[in-house]
Backbone as CSV, one residue per row, in Angstrom:
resi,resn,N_x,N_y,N_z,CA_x,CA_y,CA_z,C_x,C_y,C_z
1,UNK,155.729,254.057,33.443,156.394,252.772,33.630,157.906,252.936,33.499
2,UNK,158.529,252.345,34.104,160.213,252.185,34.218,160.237,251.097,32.833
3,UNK,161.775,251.236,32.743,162.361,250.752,31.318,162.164,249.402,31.687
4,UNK,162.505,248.720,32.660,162.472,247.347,33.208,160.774,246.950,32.710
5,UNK,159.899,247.608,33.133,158.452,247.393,33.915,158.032,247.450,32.040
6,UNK,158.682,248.517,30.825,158.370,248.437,29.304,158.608,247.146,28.864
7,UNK,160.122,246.588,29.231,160.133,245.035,28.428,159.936,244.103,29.066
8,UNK,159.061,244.099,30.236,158.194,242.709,30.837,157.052,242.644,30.591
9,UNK,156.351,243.830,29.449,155.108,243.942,28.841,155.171,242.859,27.897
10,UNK,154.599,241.998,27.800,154.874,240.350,26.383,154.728,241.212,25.066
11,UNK,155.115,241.244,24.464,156.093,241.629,22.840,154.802,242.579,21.974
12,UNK,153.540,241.029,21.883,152.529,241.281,21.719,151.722,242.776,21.901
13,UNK,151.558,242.573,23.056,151.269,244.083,23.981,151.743,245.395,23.128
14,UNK,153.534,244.720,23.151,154.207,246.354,22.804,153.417,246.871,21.784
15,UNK,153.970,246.097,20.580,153.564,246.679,19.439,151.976,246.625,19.246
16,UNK,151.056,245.948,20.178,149.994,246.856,19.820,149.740,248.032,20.487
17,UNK,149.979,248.476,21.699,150.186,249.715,21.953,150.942,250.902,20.997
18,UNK,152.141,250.184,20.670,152.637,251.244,19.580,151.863,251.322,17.996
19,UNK,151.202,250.560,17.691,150.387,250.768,16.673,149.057,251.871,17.068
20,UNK,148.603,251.395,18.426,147.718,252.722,18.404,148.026,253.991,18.284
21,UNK,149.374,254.408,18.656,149.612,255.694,18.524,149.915,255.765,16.674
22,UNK,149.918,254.535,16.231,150.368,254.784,14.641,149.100,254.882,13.924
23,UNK,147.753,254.364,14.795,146.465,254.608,14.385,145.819,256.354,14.685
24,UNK,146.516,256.776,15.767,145.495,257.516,16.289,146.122,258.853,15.279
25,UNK,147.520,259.098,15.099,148.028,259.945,14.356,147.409,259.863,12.521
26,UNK,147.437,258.812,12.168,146.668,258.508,11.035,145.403,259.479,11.081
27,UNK,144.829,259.145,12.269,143.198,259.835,11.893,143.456,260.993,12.212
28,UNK,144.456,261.291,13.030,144.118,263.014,12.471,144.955,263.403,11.422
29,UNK,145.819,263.058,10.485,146.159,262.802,9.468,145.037,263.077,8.413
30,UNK,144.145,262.293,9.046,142.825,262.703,7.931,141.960,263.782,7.719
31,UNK,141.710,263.960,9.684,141.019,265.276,10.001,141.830,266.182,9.313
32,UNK,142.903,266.458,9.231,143.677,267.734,9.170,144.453,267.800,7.595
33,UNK,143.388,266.722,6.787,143.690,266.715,5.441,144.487,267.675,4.579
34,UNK,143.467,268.774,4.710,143.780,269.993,4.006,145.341,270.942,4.261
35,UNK,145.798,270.556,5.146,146.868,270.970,5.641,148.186,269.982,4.717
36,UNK,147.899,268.442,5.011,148.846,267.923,4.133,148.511,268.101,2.826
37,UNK,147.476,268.381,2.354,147.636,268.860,0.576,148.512,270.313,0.534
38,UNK,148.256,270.991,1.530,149.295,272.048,1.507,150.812,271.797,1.681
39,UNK,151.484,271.176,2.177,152.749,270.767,2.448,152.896,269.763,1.050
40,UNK,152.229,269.121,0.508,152.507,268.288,-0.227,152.566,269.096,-1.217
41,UNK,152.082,270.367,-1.596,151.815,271.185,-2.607,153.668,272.160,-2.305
42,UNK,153.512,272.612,-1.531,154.848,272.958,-0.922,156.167,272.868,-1.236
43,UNK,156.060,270.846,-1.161,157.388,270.247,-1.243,157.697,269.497,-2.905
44,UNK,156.287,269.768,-3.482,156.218,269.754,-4.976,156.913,270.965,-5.619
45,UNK,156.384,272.043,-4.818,157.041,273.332,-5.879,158.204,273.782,-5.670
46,UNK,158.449,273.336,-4.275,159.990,273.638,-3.623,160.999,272.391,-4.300
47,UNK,160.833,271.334,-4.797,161.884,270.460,-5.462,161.581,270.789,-6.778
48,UNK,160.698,270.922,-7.568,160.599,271.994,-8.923,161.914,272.963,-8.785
49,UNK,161.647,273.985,-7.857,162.122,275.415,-8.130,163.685,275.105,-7.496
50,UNK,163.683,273.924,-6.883,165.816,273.798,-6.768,165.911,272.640,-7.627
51,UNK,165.143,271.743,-8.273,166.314,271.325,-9.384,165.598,271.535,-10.615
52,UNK,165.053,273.368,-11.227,165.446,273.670,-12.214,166.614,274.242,-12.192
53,UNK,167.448,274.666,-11.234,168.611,275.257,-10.949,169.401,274.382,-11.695
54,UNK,169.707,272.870,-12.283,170.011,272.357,-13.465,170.081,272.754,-14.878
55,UNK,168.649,273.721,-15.057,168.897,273.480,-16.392,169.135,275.247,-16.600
56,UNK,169.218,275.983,-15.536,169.579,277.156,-15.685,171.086,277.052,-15.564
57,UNK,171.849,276.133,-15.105,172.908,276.491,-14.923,173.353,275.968,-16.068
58,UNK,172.283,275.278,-17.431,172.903,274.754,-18.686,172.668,276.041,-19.592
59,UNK,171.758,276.562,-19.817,171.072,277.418,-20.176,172.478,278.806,-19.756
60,UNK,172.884,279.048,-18.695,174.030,279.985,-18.752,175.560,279.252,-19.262
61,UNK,175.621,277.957,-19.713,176.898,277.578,-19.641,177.733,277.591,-18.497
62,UNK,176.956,277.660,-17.362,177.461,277.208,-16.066,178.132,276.313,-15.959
63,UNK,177.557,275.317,-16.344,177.752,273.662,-16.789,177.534,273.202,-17.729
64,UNK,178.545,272.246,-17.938,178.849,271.562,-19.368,177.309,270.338,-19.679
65,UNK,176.925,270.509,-21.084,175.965,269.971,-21.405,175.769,268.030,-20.580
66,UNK,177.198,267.978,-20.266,177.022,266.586,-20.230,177.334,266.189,-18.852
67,UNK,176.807,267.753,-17.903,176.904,267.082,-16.475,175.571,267.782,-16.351
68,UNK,174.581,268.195,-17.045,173.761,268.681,-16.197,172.955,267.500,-16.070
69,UNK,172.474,266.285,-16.369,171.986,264.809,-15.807,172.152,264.419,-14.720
70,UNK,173.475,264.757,-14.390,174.225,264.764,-12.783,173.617,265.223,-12.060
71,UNK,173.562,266.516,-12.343,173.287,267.944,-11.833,171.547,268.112,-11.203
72,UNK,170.917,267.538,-11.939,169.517,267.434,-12.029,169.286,266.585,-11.007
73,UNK,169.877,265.392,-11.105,169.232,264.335,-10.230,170.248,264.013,-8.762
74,UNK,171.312,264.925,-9.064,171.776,264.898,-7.163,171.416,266.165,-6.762
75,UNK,170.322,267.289,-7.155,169.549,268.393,-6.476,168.159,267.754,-6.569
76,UNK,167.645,266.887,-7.237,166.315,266.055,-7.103,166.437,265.145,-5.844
77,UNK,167.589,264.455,-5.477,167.855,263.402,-4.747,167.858,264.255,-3.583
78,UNK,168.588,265.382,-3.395,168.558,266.369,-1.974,167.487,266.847,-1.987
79,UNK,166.964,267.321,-2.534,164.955,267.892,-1.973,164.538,266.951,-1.391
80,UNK,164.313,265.537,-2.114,163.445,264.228,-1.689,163.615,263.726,-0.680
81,UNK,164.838,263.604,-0.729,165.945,262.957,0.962,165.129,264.182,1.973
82,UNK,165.570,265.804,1.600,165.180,266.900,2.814,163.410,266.750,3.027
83,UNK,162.888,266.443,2.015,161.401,266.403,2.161,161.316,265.344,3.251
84,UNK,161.788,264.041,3.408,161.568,262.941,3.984,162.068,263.244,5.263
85,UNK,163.613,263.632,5.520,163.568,264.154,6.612,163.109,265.166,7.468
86,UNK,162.730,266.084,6.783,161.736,267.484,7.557,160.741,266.769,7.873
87,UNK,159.695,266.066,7.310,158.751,265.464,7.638,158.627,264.642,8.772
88,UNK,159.977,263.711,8.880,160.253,263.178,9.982,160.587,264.345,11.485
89,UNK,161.460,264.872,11.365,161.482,265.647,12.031,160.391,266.374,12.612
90,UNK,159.101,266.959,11.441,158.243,267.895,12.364,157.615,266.864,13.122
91,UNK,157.248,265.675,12.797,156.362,264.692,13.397,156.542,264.778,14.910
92,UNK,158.135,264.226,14.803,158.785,263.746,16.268,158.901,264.916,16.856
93,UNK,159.098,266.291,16.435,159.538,267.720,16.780,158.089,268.018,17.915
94,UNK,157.199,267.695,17.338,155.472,267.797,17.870,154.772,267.141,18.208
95,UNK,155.491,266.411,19.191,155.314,265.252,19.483,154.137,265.659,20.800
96,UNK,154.815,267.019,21.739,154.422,267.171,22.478,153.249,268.358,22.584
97,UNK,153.930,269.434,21.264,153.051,270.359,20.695,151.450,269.560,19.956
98,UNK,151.476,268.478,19.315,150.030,267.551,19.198,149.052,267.942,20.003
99,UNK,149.943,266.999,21.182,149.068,266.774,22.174,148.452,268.493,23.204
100,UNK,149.097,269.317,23.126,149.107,270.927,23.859,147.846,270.830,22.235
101,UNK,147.873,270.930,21.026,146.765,271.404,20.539,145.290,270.365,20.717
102,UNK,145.532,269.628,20.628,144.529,268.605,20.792,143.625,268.729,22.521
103,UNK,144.621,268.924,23.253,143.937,268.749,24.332,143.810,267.769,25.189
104,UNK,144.981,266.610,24.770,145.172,265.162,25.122,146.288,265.115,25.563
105,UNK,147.207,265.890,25.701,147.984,266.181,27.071,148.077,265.103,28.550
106,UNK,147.401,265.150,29.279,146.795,264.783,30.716,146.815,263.341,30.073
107,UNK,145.374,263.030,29.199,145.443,261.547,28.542,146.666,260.687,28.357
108,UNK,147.211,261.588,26.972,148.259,260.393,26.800,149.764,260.087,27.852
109,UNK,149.981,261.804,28.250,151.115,261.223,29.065,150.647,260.446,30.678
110,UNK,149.740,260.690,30.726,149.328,259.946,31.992,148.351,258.278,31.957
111,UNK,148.377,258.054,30.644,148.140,256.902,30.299,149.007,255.679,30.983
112,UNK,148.905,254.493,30.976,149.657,253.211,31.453,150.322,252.836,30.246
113,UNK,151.054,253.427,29.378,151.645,253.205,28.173,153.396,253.655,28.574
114,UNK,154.320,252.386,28.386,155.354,253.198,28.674,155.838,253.849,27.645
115,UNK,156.449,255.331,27.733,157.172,256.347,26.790,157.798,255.687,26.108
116,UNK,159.087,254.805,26.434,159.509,254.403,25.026,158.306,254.172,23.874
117,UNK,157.532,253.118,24.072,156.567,252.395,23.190,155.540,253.939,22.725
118,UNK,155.163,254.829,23.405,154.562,255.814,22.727,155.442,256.207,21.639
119,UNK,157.070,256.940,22.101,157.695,257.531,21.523,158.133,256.890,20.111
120,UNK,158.164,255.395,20.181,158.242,254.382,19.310,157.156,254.809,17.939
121,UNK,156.171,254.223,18.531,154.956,254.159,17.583,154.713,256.066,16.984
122,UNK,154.634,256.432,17.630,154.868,257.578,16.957,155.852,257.751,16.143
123,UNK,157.118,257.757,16.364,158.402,257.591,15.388,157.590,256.473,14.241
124,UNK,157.133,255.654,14.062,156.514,254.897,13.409,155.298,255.447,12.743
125,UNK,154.874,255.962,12.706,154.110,256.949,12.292,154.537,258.055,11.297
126,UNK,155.668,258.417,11.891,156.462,259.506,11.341,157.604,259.255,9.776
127,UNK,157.926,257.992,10.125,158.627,257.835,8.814,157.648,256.834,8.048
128,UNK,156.476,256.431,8.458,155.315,256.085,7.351,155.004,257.702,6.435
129,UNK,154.653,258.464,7.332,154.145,259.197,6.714,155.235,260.273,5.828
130,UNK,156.363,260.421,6.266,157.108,260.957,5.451,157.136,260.154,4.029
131,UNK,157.098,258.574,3.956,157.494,257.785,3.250,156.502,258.426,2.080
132,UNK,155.374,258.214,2.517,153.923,258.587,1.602,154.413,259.855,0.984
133,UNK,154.970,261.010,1.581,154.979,262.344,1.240,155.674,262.833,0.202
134,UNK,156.619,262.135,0.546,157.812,261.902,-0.613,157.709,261.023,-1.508
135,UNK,157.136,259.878,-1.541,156.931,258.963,-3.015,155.583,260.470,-3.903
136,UNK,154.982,260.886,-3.431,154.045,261.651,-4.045,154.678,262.826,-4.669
137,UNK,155.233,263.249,-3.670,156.607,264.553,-4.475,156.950,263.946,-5.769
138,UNK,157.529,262.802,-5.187,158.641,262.288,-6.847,157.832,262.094,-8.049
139,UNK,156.327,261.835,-7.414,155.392,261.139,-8.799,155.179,262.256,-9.534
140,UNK,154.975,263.349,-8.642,154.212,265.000,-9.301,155.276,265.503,-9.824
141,UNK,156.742,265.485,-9.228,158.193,266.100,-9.739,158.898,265.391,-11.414
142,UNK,158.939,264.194,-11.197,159.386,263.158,-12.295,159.233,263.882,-13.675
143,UNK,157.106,264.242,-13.762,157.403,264.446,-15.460,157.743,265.672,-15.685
144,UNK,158.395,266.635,-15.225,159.154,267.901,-15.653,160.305,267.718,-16.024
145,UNK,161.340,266.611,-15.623,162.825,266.061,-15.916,163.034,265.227,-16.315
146,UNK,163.635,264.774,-17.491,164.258,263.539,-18.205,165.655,263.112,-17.513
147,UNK,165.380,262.329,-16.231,166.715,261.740,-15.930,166.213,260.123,-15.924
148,UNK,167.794,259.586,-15.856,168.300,258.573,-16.155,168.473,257.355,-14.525
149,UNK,167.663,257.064,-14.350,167.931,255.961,-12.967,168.467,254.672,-13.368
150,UNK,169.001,254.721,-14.725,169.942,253.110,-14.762,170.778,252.705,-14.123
151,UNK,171.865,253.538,-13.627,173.227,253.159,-12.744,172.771,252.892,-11.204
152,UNK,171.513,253.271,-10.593,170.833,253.507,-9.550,170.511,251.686,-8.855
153,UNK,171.538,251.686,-7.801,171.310,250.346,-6.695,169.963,250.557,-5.541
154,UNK,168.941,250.426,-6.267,167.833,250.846,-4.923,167.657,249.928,-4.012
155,UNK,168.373,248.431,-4.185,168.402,247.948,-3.070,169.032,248.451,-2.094
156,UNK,170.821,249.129,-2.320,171.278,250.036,-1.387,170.729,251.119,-0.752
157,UNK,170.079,251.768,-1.722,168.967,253.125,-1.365,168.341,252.525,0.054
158,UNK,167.686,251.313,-0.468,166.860,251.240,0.440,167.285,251.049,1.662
159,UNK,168.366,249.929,2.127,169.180,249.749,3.153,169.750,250.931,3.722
160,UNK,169.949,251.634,3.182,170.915,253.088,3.324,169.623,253.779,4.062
161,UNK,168.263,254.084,3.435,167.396,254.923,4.307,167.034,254.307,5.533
162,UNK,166.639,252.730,5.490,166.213,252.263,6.545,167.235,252.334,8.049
163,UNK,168.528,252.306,7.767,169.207,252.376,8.943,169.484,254.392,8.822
164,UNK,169.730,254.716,8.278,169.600,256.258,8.119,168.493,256.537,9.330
165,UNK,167.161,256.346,8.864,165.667,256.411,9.782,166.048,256.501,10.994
166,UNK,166.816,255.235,11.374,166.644,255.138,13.091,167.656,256.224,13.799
167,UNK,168.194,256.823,12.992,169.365,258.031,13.786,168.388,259.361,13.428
168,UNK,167.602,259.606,12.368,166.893,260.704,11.654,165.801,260.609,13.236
169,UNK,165.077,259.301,13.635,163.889,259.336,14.389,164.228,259.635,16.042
170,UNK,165.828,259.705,16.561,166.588,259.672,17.480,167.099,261.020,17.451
171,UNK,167.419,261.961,16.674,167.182,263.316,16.331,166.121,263.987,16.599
172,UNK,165.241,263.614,15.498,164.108,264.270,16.162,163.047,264.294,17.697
173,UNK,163.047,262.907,18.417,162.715,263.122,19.726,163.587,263.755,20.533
174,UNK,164.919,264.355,20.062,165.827,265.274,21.212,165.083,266.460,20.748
175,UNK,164.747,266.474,19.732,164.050,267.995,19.256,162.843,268.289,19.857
176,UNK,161.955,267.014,20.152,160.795,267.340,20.517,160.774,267.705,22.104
177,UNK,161.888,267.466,22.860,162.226,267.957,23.822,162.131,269.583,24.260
178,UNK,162.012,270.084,23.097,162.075,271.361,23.508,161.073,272.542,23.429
179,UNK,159.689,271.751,22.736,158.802,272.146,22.953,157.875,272.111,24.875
180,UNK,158.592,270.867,24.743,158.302,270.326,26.355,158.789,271.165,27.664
181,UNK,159.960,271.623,27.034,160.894,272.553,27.867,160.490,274.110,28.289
182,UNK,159.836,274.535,26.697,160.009,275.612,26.624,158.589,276.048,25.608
183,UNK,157.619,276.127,26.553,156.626,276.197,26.298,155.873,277.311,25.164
184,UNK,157.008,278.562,25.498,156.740,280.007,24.018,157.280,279.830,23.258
185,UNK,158.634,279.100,23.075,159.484,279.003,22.049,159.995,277.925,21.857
186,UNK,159.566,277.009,22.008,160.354,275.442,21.767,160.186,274.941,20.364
187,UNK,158.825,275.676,19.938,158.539,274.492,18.858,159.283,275.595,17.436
188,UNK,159.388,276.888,17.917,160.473,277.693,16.708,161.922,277.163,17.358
189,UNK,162.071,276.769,18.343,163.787,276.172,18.160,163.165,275.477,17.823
190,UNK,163.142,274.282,17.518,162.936,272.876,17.350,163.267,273.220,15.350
191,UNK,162.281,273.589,14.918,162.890,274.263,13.129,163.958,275.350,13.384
192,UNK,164.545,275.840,14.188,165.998,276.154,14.257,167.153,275.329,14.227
193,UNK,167.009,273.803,14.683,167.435,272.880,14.697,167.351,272.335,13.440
194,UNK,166.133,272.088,12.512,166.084,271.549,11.220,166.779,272.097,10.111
195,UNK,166.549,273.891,10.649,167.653,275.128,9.445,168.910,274.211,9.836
196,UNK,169.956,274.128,10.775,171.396,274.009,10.867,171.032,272.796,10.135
197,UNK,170.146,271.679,10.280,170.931,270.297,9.981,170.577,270.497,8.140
198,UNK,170.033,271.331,7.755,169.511,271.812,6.526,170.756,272.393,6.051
199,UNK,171.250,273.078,6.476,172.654,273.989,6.336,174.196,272.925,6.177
200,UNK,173.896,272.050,7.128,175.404,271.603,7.157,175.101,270.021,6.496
201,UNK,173.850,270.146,5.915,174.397,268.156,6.016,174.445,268.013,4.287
202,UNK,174.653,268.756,3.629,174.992,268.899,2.005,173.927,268.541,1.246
203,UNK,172.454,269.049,1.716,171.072,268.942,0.819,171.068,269.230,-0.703
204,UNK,171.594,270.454,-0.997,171.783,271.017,-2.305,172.941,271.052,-2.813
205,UNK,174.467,270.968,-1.962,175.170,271.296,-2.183,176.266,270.200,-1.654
206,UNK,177.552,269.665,-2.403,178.251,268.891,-1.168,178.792,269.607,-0.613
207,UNK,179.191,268.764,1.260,179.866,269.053,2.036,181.023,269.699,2.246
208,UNK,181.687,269.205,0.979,182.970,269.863,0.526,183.324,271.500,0.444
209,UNK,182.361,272.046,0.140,182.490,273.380,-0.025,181.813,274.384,0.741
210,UNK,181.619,273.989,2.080,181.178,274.537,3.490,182.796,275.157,3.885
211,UNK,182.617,276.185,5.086,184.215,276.371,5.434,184.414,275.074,6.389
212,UNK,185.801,275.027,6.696,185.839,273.799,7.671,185.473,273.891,8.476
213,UNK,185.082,274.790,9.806,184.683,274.884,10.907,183.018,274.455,10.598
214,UNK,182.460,274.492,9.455,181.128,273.412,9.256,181.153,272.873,9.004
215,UNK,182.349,272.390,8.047,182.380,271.024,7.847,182.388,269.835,8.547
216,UNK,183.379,269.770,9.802,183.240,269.706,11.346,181.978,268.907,11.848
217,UNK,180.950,270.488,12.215,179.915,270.057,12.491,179.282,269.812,11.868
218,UNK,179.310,269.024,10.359,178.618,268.339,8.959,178.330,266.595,9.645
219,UNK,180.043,266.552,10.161,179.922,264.784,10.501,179.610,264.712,11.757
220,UNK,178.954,265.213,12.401,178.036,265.034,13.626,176.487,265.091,13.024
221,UNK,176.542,265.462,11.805,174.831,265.079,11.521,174.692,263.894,11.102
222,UNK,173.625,262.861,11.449,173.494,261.695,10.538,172.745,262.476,9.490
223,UNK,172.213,263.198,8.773,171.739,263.655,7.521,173.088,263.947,6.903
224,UNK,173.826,264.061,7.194,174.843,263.695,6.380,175.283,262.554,5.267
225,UNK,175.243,261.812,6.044,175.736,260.351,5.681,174.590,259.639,5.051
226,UNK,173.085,259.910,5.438,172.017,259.283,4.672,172.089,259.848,3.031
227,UNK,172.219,261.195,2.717,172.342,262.008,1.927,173.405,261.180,0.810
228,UNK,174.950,260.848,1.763,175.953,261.013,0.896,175.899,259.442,0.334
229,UNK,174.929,258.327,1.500,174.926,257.143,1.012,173.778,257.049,-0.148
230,UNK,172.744,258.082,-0.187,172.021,257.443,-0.943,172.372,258.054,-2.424
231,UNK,172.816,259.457,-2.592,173.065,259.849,-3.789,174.543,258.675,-4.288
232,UNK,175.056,258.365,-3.919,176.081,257.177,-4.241,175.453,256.305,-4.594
233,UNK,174.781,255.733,-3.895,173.451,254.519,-4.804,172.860,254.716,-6.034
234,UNK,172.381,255.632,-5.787,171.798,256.111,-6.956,172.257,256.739,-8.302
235,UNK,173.162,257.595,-7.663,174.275,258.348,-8.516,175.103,257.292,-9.286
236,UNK,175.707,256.890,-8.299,177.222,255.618,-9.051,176.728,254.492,-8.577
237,UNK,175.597,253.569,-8.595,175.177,252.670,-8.405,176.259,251.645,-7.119
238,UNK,176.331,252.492,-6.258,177.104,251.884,-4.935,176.644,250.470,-4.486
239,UNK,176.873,249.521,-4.280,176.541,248.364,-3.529,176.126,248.481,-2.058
240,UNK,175.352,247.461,-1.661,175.579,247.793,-0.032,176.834,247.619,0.812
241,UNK,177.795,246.374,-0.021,179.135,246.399,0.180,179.694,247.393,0.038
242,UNK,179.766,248.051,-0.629,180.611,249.658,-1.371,180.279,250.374,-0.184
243,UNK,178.581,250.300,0.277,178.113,251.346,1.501,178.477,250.729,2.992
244,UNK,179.062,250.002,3.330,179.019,249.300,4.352,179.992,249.867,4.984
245,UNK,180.869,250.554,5.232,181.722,251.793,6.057,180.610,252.652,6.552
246,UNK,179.833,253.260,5.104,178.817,254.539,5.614,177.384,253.643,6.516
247,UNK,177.064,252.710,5.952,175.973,252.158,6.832,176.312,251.935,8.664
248,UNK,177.806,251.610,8.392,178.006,251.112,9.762,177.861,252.738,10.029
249,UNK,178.270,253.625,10.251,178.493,254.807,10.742,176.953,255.417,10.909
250,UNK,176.253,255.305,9.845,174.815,255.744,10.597,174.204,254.541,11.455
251,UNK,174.146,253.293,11.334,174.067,252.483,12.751,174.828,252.742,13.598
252,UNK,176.124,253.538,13.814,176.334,253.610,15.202,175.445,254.990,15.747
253,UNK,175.241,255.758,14.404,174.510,256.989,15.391,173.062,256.890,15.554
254,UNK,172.344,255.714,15.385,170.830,255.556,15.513,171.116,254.608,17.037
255,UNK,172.604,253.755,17.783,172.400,252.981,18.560,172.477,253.867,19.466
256,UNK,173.669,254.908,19.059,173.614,256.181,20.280,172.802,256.965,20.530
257,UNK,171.864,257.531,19.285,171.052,258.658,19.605,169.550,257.967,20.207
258,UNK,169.116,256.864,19.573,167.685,256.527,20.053,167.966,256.784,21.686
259,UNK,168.395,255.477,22.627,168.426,255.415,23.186,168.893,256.273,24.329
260,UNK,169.719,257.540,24.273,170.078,258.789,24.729,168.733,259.381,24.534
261,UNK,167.925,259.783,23.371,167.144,260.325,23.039,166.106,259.873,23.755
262,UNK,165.801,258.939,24.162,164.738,258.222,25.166,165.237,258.625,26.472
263,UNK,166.029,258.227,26.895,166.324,258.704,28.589,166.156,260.134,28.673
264,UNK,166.622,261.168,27.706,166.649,262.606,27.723,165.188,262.807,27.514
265,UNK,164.804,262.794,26.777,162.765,262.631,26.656,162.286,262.638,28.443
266,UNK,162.633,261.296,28.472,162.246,261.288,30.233,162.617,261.934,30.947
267,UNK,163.799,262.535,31.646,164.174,263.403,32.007,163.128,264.636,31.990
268,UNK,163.534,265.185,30.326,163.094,266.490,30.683,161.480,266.505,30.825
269,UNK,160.782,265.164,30.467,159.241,265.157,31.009,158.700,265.277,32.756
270,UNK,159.824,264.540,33.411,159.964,264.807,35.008,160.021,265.893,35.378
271,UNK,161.298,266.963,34.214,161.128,268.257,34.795,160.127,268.995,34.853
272,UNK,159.617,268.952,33.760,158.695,269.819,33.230,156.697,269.417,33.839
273,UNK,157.136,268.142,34.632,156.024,268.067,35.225,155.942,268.563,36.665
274,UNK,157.016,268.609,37.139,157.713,269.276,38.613,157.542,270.677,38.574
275,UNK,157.961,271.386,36.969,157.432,272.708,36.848,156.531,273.181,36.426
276,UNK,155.534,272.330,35.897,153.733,272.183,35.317,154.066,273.284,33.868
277,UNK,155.176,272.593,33.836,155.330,273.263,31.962,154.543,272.473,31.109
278,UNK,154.376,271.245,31.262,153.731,270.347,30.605,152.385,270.795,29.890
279,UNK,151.588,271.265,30.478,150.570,271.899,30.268,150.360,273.188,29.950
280,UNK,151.104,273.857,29.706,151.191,275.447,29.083,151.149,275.252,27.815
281,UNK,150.643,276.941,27.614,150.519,276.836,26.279,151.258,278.115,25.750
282,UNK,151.879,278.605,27.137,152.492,279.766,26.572,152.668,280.824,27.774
């Protein structure tokens, strides 16, 4: 369907079409259980093992007794944030790799469903399920560390992730592009793409102390700015007023990237059906 021919579908329609794809990912969500207890096991031991890096760096006198609280909970806050976004990312990253394992290929893209509304509901899918992944991290992570969430604005948090999301979910369908593209190697670029934005958008570390020529390409990531708005919330109990420079700035990159990210999706699905890449598996 053409973009015109998506919003003369009545409203209704959309979103139940996009809920099926938020149903159908669910159930294999379930089938493929054992796999998310593994990742969930993963992203438990991987935010363990970077913010004990807190109390080792108290333990050497690295740091002064009365910043390692700091210390603890803005390397807790970067795992959780990176957990949520990797998650998002592989979702949308495999978007197209799914369907090549499943065998539903032919089905869904040749369905009467227009792409936006697939690509939608899937993105919908994707930061549900990150959401889940990461509240479970924090529950299993929490009783190893005695920190302090009093100064912490989670109403900002929350505002701060929700517009964060729509540039994080506009990212990742340019990513999933390249499984589509590049049928042997798309879906290892595609986590070549997650290393850089892992690298430059100040997960563990701030931005500040990258050389400048990454620093640079730091403020072209929106994981940047989700990162720097939410540890400010949380950290120095920021307002959404206080955040409202950084909010506007990741709403402008969720108005630019979705919608780029949708036309480019299409695109390279035309190509790749012209070159019957679509259907390879290698």
């Amino acid at each position: 369907m053409t973009t015109a021919e998506t919003f003369a579908l009545p409203r209704p329609r959309r979103v139940a079409l996009g809920f099926a794809f938020v149903e159908r990912q669910t159930n294999l969500w379930k089938r493929y259980w054992a796999w998310e207890v593994v990742w969930l096991v993963y992203g438990v031991v991987n935010t363990l093992a970077i913010t004990f890096i807190a109390r080792e760096a108290q333990h050497t006198g690295a740091t002064a007794a009365g910043h390692v609280q700091r210390l603890t909970l803005f390397l807790l806050i970067g795992t959780l944030v990176w957990a949520y976004l990797s998650a998002v990312l592989d979702d949308m990253a495999l978007v197209i790799t799914w369907e090549r394992w499943e065998g539903t290929i032919e089905h869904t893209l040749m369905a009467p469903v227009p792409r936006a509304v697939h690509l939608v509901g899937m993105s919908a899918f994707g930061v549900l399920h990150a959401l889940i992944r990461t509240v479970l991290i924090l529950a299993c992570s929490l009783p190893f560390f005695s920190v302090d969430f009093g100064r912490a604005d989670w109403g900002s948090a929350t505002v701060i992730i929700a517009v964060g999301s729509i540039s994080v979910v506009g990212l990742g369908i340019l990513t999933g592009i390249l499984p589509m593209l590049y049928p042997e190697r798309g879906e290892q670029m595609s986590f070549m793409v997650q290393a850089v934005v892992l690298l430059v958008s100040g997960v563990y570390y701030g931005v500040d102390v990258l050389p400048g020529w990454l620093q640079a390409v730091a403020n072209a990531s929106p994981a940047t700015y989700l990162l720097r708005g939410i540890r400010g919330a949380i950290l120095d109990g920021r307002t959404v007023g206080d955040e409202a420079g950084l909010i506007g700035v990741l709403l402008a990159f969720g108005v630019a990237l979705v919608p780029a990210s949708l036309l480019a999706f299409s695109a390279a699905e035309r190509w790749a059906r012209r070159t019957g890449r679509l259907k390879r598996q290698g």
